[in-house]
N, C-alpha and C positions, 0 to 999 in steps of 0.2 A: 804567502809569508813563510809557511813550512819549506815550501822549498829554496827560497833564496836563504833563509838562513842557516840551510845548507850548505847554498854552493857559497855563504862569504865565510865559512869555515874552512869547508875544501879549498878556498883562494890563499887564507890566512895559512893552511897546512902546505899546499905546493911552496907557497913563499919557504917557509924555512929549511924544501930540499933545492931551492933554488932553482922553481921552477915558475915563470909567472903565467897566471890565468887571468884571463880577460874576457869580462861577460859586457855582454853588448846586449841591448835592445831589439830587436828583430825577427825579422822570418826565418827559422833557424839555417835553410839552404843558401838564403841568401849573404847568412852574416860568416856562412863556413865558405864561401866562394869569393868571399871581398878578402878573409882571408888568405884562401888558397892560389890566391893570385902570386902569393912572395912565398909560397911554401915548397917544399919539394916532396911532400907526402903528408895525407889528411889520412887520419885513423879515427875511425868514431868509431862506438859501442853499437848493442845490435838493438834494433826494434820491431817487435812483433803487429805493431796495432798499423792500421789500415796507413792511415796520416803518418805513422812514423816510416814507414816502408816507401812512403811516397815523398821522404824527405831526403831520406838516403839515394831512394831512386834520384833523383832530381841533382843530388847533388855527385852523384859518382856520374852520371851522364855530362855536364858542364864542368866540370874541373878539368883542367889541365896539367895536375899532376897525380899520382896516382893514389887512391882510394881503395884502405884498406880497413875492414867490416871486421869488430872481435867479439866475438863469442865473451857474455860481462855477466849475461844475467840468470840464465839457467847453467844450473852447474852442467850438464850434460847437453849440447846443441842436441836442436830442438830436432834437426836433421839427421844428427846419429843417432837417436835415439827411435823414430819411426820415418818411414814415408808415406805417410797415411793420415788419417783422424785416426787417433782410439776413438771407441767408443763407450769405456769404462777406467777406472786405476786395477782394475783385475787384470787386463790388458795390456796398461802400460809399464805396471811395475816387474814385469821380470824383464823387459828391457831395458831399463833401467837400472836395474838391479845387476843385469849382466855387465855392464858395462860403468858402475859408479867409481870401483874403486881408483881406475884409473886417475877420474876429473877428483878426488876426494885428494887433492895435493895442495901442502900448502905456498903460495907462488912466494920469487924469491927478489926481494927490494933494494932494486938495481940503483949503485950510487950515482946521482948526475957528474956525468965528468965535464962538462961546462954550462954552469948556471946561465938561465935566459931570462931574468929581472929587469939587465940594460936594456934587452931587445925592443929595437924601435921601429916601428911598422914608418914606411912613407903614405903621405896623406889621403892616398888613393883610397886606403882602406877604410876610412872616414873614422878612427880612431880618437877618443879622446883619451884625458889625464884620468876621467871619471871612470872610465872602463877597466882600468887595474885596481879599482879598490873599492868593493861593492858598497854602495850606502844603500842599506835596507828601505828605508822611509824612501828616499827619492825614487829608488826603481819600484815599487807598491805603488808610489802615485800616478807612474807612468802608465803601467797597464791597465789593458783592456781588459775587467775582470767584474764577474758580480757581486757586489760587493755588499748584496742583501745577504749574504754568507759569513755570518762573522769569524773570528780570526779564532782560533783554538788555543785555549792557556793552557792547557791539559798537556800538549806534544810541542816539545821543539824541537827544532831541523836541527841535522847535521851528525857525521860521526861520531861526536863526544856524546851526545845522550843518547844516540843507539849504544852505542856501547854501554852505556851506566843502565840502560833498561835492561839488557842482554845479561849483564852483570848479575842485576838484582833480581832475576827470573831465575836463574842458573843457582842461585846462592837460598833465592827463598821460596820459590813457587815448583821449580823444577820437581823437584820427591813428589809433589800432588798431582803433577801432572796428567798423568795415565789415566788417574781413578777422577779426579774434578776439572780437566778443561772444558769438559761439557754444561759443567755449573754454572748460570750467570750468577748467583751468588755469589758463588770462591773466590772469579776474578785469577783465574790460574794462568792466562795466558801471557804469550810474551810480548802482545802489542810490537811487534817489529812487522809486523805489515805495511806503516807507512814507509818507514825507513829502508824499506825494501825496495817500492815502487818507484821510491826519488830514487834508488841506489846511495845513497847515505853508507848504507853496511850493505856487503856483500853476501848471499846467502851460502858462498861456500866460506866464508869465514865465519858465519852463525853454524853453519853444520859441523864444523871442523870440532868449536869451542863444544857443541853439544855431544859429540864423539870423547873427547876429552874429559867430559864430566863424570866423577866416580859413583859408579853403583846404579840405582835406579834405571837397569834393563830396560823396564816398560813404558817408561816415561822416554828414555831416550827412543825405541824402535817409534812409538806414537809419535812422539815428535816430529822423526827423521820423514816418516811418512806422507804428514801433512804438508812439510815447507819443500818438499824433495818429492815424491811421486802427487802428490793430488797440486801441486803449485805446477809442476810440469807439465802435469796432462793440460792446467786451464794453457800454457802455453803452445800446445801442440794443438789446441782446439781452434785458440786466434789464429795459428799460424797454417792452417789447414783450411778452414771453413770462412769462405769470404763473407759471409753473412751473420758473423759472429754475433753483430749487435741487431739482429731481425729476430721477428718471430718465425721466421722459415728455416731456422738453424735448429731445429728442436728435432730429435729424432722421431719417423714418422709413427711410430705407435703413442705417442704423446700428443701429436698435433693431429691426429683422430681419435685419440679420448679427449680431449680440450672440446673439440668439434663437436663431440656427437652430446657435450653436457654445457652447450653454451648458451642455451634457452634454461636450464634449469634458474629456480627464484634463487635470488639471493637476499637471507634475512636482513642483511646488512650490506648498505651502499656509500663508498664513499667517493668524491674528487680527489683531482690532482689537489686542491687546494685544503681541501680538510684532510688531506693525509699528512701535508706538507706543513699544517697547523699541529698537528698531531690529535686533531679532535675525531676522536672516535668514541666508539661504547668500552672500549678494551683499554683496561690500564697496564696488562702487562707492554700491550705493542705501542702505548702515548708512552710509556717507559722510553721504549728502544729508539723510538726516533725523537726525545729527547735528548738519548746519550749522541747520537747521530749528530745530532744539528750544536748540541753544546761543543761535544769533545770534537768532532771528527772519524769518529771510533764507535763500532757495535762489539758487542762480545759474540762471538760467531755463532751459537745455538740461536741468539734472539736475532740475528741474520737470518737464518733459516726461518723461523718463526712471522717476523716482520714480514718478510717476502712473500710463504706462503700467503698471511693474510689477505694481503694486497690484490693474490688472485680469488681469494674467497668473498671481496668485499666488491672487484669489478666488475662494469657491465659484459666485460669479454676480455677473453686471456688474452688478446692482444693487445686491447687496453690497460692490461694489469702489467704485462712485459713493457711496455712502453713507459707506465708511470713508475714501476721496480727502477728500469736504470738512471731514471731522470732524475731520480731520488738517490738514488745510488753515485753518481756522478756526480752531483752537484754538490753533496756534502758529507764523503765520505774523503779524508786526508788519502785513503789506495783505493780511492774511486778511479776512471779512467784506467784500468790495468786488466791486463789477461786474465788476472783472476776475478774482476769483476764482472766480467763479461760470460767466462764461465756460471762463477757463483749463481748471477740472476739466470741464465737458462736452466741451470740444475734447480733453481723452484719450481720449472714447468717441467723436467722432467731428461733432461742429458744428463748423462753421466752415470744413470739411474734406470733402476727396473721396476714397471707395475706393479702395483698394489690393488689389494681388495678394492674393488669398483664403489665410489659414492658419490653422492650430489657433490656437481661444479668441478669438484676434480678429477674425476672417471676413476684412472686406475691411477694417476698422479700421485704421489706421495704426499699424506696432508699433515699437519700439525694441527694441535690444540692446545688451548687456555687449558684443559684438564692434565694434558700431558706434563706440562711444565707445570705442575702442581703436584703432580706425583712424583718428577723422577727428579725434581731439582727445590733448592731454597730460591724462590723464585719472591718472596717476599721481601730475603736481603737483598735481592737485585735490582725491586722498585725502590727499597728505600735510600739506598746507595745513588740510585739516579735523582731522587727525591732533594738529594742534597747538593746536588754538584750549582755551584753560582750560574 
């Protein structure tokens, strides 16, 4: 639902530069080659994830007119920026950094010099009247989708309220930024994750806006950091590491400390299904995947938190990677995305260095129910979720 009610936004916005979008039902190669039948040049946006490389594959190999791939979603290609894995953001931010201010431009909003609203496809393309004018309800009924997932009231699709969130981050959250995004209490972040993943807002036009913003040095570099080097790197990770969503992607000093503490006891055991319940012993992490399964949306410390547990409470870190992304996929609104795929391996240990050796996680990096008691209001964070309908 979050994301058609984006794209019947983005339909309703091209309409008034006179340009018409037509969303169709189907396999996405399929339905770009019924069209590219009557076209003389197909441009699609780029895709990092395994299925989306294999749709582009698919579709620049059968077309018959020429296929052209643009660089939409990392401000910096993923290709100029290394040819390699990093193996850290210590790594890849001076290349990045070498090379931002160029991509940091704002683009320039070329007027259509002949609206395509009339344009009328011949029957071939199997085209209806219903395709130029998205009815949200009918195409949700269409799809093939799980629908034990309910719909999130909390986030709506589309431009206009990224931008109103964007807005109201900049104007009230931004000054705290630096010192409490790590706070699940505060609630300081910008939530533009989802709106990110559908492409909704662009994130060189979030960084452009946050460049812009007066004062608050530390808030802006923190900022710039997270959505611009640590968003990047999970990009260069999918786009490097075929096994992005395996437990064999893990760098090898993590997947022999996993190893060598995978018989350790663990005090606490759960399923895929009482995780999914949210029935555990732990109220801060029945908190998090509450906010999860209500809103769409974790606050990203109890990301970290949540995930670690997950490996704390499995029978084996492959079982815990496994039930991490299913959970993560299934009911996160920037579930399915390069940074999701990073995110869950950085709980077992990419992106990251050894730590003091202990039960279940060797030298992995752990988290505690006491940590978030100490270094956060972790109590407005349950109550806050406590309340959500």
């Amino acid at each position: 639902a979050f994301m058609l009610e984006g794209l019947r936004e983005t339909q309703s916005m091209l309409r008034e530069r006179g340009i018409q979008l037509i969303v169709k039902l189907g396999a996405p190669p399929q339905v770009a080659l019924a069209v590219g039948e009557q076209a003389s040049i197909i441009i699609c946006d780029r895709g990092y994830l395994r299925h989306q490389q294999q749709w582009r594959d698919a579709l620049a190999t059968r077309a018959t007119c020429t296929v052209i791939q643009v660089e939409t979603d990392a401000i910096v290609p993923v290709e100029t920026t290394s040819d390699k894995q990093e193996i850290a953001a210590r790594t890849i931010r001076p290349k990045i950094q070498k090379r931002i201010e160029s991509y940091l431009q704002r683009p320039v909003t070329q007027q259509v010099k002949k609206d395509s609203l009339g344009l009328r496809f011949d029957n071939s393309a199997g085209f209806s009247n219903q395709d130029r004018e998205l009815d949200l309800d009918n195409a949700l009924a269409q799809l093939n989708i799980d629908r034990s997932v309910a719909r999130s009231h909390y986030f709506k699709g589309g431009a206009s309220p990224a931008r109103a969130l964007l807005h109201a981050f900049l104007s009230k959250n931004f000054d705290r930024y630096a010192d409490k995004r790590s706070d699940p209490g505060a609630d300081a972040g910008s939530h533009m994750s989802p709106y990110l993943h559908f492409g909704q807002i662009a994130a060189l036009e979030i960084a452009l806006a946050v460049r812009q913003q007066q004062g608050a040095d530390a808030a802006r570099a923190a900022f710039l950091e997270e959505m611009i080097v640590r968003r990047e790197l999970s990009v260069n990770f999918v786009h490097f590491q075929p096994d992005y969503d395996k437990f064999t992607c893990l760098p090898a000093w993590a997947k022999s400390t996993l190893h060598k503490h995978r018989r350790d006891r663990r005090e606490h055991a759960y399923d895929l299904t009482q995780l999914k319940d949210a029935n555990t012993h732990d109220r801060y992490w029945n908190a998090a995947m509450r906010e999860m399964k209500i809103t769409g949306y974790m606050h990203n410390t109890m990301r970290m938190y949540w995930g670690k547990k997950i490996l704390e409470w499995s029978a084996t870190p492959e079982q815990a990677f496994g039930n991490a992304l299913t959970l993560n996929n299934k009911y996160f609104l920037d579930g399915r995305d390069a940074n999701s795929y990073a995110n869950v391996a950085w709980l077992f240990g990419l992106h990251d260095r050894p730590f003091p050796e202990r039960l279940i996680y060797g030298t992995v990096r752990c988290m505690t129910a006491g940590g978030l008691e100490r270094k956060y209001d972790i109590e407005a964070y349950v109550q806050r979720i406590a309340a959500l309908d």
